[in-house]
C-alpha positions in Angstrom: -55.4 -33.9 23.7 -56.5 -35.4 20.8 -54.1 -37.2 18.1 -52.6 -34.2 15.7 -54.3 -31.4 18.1 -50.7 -30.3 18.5 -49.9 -27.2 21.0 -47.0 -25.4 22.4 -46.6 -23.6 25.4 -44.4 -19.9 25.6 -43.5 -18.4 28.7 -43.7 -15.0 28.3 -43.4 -12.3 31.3 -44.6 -15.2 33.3 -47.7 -16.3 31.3 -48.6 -19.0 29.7 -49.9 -18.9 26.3 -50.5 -21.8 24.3 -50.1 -21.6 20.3 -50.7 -23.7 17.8 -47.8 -25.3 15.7 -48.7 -23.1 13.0 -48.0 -20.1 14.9 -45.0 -21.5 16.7 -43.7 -22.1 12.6 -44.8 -18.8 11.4 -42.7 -16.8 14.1 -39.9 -19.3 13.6 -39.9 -18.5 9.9 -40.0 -14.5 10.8 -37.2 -14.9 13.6 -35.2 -16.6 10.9 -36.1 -14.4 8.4 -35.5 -11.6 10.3 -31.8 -12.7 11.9 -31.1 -13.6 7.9 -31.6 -10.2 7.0 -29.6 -8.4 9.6 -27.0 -10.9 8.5 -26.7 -9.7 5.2 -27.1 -6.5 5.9 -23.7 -6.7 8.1 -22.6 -8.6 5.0 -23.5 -6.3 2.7 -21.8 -3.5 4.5 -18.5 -5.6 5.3 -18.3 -7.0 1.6 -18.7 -3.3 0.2 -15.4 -2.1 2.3 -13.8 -5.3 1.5 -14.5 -4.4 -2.2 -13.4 -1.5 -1.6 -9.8 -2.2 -0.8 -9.5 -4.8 -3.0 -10.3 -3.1 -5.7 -7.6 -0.3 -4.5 -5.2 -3.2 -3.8 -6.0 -5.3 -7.2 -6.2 -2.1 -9.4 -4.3 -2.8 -13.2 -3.5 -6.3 -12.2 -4.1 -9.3 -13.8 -5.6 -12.4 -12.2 -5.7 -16.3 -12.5 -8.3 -18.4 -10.4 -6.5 -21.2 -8.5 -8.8 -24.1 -5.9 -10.1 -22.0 -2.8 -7.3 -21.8 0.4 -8.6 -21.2 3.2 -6.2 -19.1 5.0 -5.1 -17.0 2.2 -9.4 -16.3 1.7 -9.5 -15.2 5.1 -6.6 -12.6 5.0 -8.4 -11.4 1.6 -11.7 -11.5 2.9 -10.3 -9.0 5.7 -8.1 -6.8 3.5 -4.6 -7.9 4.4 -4.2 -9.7 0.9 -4.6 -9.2 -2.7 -7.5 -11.2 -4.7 -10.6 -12.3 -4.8 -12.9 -14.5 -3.6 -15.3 -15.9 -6.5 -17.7 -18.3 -7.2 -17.5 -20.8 -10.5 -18.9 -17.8 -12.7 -16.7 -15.2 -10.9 -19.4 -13.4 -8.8 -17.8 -11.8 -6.4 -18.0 -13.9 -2.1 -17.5 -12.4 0.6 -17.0 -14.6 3.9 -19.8 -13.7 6.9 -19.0 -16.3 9.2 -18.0 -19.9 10.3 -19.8 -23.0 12.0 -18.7 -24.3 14.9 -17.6 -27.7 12.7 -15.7 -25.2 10.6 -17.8 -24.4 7.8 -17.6 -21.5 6.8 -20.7 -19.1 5.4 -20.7 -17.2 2.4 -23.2 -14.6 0.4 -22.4 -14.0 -3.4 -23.2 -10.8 -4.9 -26.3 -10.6 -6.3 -28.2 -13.2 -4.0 -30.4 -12.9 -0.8 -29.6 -16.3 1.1 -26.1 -17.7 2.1 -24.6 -21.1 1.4 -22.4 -23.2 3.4 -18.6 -24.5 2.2 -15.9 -26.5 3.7 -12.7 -25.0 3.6 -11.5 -26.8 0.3 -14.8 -24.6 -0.8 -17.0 -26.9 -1.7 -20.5 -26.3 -1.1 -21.8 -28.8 1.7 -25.2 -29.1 -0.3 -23.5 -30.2 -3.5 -20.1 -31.2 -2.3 -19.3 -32.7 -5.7 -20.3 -30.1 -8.1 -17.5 -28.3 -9.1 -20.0 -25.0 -10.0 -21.5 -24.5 -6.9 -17.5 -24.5 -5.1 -16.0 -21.0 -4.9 -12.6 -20.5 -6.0 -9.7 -17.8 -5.6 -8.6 -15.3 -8.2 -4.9 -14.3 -7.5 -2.8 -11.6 -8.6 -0.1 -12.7 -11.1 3.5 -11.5 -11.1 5.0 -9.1 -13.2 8.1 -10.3 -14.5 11.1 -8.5 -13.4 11.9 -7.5 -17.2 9.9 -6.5 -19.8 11.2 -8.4 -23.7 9.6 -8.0 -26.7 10.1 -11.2 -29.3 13.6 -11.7 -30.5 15.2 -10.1 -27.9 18.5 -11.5 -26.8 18.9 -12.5 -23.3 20.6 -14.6 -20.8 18.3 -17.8 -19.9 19.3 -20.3 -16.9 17.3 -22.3 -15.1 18.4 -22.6 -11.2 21.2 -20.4 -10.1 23.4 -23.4 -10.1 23.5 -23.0 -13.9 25.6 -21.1 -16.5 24.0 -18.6 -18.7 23.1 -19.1 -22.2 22.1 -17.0 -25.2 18.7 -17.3 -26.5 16.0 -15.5 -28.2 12.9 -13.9 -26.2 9.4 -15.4 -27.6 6.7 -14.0 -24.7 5.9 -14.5 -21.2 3.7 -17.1 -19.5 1.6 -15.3 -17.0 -0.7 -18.2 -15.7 2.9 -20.3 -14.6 5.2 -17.2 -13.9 7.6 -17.9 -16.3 9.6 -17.1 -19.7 9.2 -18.7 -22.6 12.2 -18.5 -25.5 13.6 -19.9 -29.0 12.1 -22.8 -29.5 9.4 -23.1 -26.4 11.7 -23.4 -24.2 11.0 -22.7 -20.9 13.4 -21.1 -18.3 13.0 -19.2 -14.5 15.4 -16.8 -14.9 16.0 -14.6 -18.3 17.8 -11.2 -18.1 19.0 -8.9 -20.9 22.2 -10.1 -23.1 23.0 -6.3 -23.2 25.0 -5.0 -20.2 25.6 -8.8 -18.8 27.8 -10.3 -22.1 30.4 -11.0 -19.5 28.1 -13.5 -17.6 27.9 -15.7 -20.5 28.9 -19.3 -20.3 29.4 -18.6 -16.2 26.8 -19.0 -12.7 27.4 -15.5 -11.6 25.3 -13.1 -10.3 24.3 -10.3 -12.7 24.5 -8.2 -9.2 28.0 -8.7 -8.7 28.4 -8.1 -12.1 27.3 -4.7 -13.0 
């Protein structure tokens, strides 16, 4: 055989054939091709039921994107939890797979091919390039009142504390938290009205009312 006269030999119901390494490419290419497509067409399917019920779980909710975790992507990414799973620009990822070194495989909406991420969700291909990571929209809390500025209330900060009178400003969504006179911040904040006999004491408004 002369030098670049390359050949390969398939075994097919006990023949041999010999192709060229052009061949042998070409129908590595289509078998790749092909077992790509039926991928995202499984992925396609999965990600539009997993839309689905995210979209019935997340309906009327508000949402702040936090780094990618892993675990709480998967139990998204199945339907037992409420987010998302987006990239930098908030396309919507769904999760088609894992490697066996525990990369996991992604399509985005709106492309044909699939990338590869570590479960920090970095891309493996551009592992520091924060654009090409995917990321986690979660649900934010509602807070357990609803003030409108200048409202008085009962502010404390751990339920060690006594409760003082303040003044209602707004509520921080992205940090879960209330905000009053004079930016100051606080975990707990009920109405003054109906708990005046809590003031300047660590009860609990339960035992109170």
């Amino acid at each position: 055989m002369g030098k670049g006269n390359f050949s390969y030999r398939v075994i097919q119901h006990g023949i041999g054939h010999k192709f060229t390494r052009g061949e042998v490419e070409m129908m590595t290419f289509l078998a790749q091709r092909d077992l790509l497509k039926a991928i995202l067409d499984v992925a396609d399917r999965c990600s539009e039921n997993n839309n689905q019920n995210k979209n019935n779980m997340s309906k009327n909710k508000s949402f702040k994107r936090v780094p990618f975790q892993y675990d709480t992507a998967v139990a998204i990414n199945q339907g037992k939890a409420d987010g998302r799973i987006v990239t930098f620009e908030g396309k919507p990822v769904t999760i088609i797979g894992e490697t066996k070194d525990d990369r996991i495989i992604v399509t985005v909406e709106g492309r044909n091919y699939a990338t590869m991420h570590d479960r920090q969700g970095a891309n493996t291909d551009e592992p520091n390039d924060n654009t090409q990571a995917i990321y986690l929209d979660l649900p934010i809390a509602k807070p357990a009142y609803e003030f409108r500025p200048y409202d008085k209330v009962l502010v404390r900060n751990c339920e060690a504390a006594v409760w003082d009178i303040t003044f209602f400003s707004h509520y921080d969504y992205e940090h879960n938290r209330y905000i009053t006179m004079g930016r100051r911040i606080t975990e707990f904040c009920i109405p003054y009205e109906g708990n005046e006999n809590l003031v300047g004491t660590t009860n609990d408004p339960k035992e109170d009312l």
